[in-house]
Structures are given as C-alpha cells and as structure tokens.
N, C-alpha and C positions, 0 to 999 in steps of 0.2 A: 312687686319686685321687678326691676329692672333688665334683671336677666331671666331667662330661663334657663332649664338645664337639657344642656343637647343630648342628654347622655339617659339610655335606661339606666339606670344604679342599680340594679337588680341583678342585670347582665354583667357588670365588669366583677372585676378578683378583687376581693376584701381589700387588698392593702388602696387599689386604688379605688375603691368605692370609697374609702375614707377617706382620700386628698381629695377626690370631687364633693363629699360631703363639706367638706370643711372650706373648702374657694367656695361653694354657694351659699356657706350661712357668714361668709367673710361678705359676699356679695350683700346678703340680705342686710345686712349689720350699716354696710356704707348706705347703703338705699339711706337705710332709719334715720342714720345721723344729719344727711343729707335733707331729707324730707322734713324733720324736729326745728333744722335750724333754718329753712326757708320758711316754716309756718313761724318759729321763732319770730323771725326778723319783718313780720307781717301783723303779728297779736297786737291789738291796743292795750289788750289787759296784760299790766303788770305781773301778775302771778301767773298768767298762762305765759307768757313769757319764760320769765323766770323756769317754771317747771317744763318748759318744753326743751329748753338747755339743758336742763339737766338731767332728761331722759336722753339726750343726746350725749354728752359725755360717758350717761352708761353703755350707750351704745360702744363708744369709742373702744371700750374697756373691753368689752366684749371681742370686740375687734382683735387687741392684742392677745386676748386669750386665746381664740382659733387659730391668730397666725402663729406663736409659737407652739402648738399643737403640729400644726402645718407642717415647721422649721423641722419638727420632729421626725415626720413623717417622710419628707421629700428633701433629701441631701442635696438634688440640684437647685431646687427651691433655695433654699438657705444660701448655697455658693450663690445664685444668682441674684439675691436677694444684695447680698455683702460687695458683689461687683459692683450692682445699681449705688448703693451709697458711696461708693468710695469713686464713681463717674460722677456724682452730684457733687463732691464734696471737692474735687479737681475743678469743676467746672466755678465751683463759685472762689476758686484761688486766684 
C-alpha cells in the first residue's frame, strides 16, 4: 500500500477511528486499481489481461462502497466532496 497510516487507530474515538478506517481501505482500494491496471496494460497474455481489468473494476466498486459509507460518516467530507465537483464542473464551462 502506498500509504501508511499515521495514526494509532486504537487511540482515537470510534466515530473517528471509522473515517480513518475507511480513507485507508479507500487508500488501499486505489493502490489495487492502480497496480491491476499497470500490470494490465503490461500482460502478453490475453486472459491475464482480460482478468486483471476486471479485478480492477472490482476494485473501483469497492471504492464507491467505502466512499459513501465515508459520505455517511463525515458531513464535511460530503460538503467538500459536492464543492470539488461543482469547481470541476465550472472549470470545464
């Protein structure tokens, strides 16, 4: 994994032991997708190809599971989450 975790998890208060649980398995999740689709885009063989996408799309999936978990859990997460697309979505007007 790409990141580690700066944080004992052990030590912080439940609610935020779960928003740090869930950004490092969000973390761990992009690694995967990431990694799947560089060996992807490396494989001679067809089928490992093939299945290496498509463990990466699970991954993706995964992805959206934790973040709105996340959404749930961190109300400023979400607002700032909702800022960022609608600054994207200006910028490409």
């Amino acid at each position: 994994m790409l990141s580690k975790n700066p944080a004992e998890l052990s030590d912080l208060p439940a609610k935020s032991r779960d928003v740090e649980i869930l950004r490092l398995a969000i973390i761990a999740e992009l690694d995967a997708v990431s990694l799947y689709e560089q060996l992807a885009a490396t494989a001679s063989n067809p089928d490992i190809k093939h299945r290496l996408l498509h463990v990466a799309k699970e991954e993706k999936t995964h992805v959206g599971e934790f973040q709105a978990l996340l959404l749930m859990l961190d109300p400023e997460q979400k607002a700032e989450l909702k800022h960022g697309m609608e600054e994207a979505m200006e910028d490409l007007e």
